[in-house]
N, C-alpha and C positions, 0 to 999 in steps of 0.2 A: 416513470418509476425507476428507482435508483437501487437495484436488491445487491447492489456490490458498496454499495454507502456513496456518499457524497460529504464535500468539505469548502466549506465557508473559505474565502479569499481574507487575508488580514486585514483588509480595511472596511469587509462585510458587505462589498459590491457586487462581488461575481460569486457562485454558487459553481463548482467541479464537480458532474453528476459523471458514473461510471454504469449506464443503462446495461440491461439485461445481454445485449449485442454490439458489439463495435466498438468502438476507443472510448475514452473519457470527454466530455464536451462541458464546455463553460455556458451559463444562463447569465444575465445582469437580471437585477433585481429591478430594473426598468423594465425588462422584458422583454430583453432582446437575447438571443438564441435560438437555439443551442448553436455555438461555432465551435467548430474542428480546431484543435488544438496540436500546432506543431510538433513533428517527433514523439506524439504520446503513440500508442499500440493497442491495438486490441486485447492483450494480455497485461497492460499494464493496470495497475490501480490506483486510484488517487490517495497519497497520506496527508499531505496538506501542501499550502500555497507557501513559498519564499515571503517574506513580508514586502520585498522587490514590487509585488504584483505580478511581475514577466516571467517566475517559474515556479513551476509545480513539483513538488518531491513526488515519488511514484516508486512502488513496488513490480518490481520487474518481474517479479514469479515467486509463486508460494513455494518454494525449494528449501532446503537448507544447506548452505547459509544462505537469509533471503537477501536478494539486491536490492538496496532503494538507489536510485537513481533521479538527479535533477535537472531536470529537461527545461530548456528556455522554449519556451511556449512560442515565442515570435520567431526564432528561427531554426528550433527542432535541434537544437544540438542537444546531444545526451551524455549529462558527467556522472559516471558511477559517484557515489558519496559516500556510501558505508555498505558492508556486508553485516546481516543480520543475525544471528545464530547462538542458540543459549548455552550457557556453560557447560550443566550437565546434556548432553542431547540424548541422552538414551528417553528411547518410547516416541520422540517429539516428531510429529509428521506433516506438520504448519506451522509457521508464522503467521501469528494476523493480528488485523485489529493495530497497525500501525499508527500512532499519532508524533508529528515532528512538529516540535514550536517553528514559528516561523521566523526566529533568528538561526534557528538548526545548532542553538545547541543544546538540547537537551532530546530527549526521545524515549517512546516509553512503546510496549510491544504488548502482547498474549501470545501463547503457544498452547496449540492441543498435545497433548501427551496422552499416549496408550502404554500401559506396560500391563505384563505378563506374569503369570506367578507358576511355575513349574513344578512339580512334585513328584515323587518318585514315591510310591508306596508298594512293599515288598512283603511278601506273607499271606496277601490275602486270599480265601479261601471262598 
């Protein structure tokens, strides 16, 4: 079960499941799996696969601004790539739901937004 999502590799080989516990782990559509996947984190999330094959874009923390970071999967190096954070941020208390093409350049987001509505009413009896 994958309740953090998972994301197809670019060539529709490997499958990036990000399970209920522990890091993010790769399956082949042969069958073979799940392996540990270098440099990824327990807090890290999967957005998608480089079309490379050998790295995985990953959100490093629902913070703001979020960090997606590109992790070469074979030997765990970690390169920030972009900080994520919306224009207006008032109310915004996530980033999610990241998807990065897999030539990386383009990218597309959602944010949850909370706001507030204050009032002041005077006179009342």
């Amino acid at each position: 079960m994958a309740p953090a999502g998972h994301r197809v590799s670019a060539d529709g080989r490997h499958v990036y499941v990000k399970p209920a516990t522990g890091p993010t782990v790769e399956f082949g559509i042969d069958g073979d799996g799940p392996r540990p996947l270098a440099g990824v984190l327990p807090t890290d999330f999967p957005v998608g696969p480089d079309r490379d094959g050998r790295h995985l874009f990953v959100q490093a923390a629902l913070t703001l601004p979020s960090p997606i970071i590109r992790i070469d999967t074979d030997t765990g190096e970690r390169t920030p790539w972009l900080q994520i954070a919306p224009r207006d941020p008032a109310g915004v208390f996530v980033v999610d739901r990241v998807r990065i093409t897999p030539d990386g350049a383009a990218y597309a987001y959602s944010i949850r937004r909370q706001l507030s509505r204050l009032m002041l009413m005077e006179g009342l009896q």
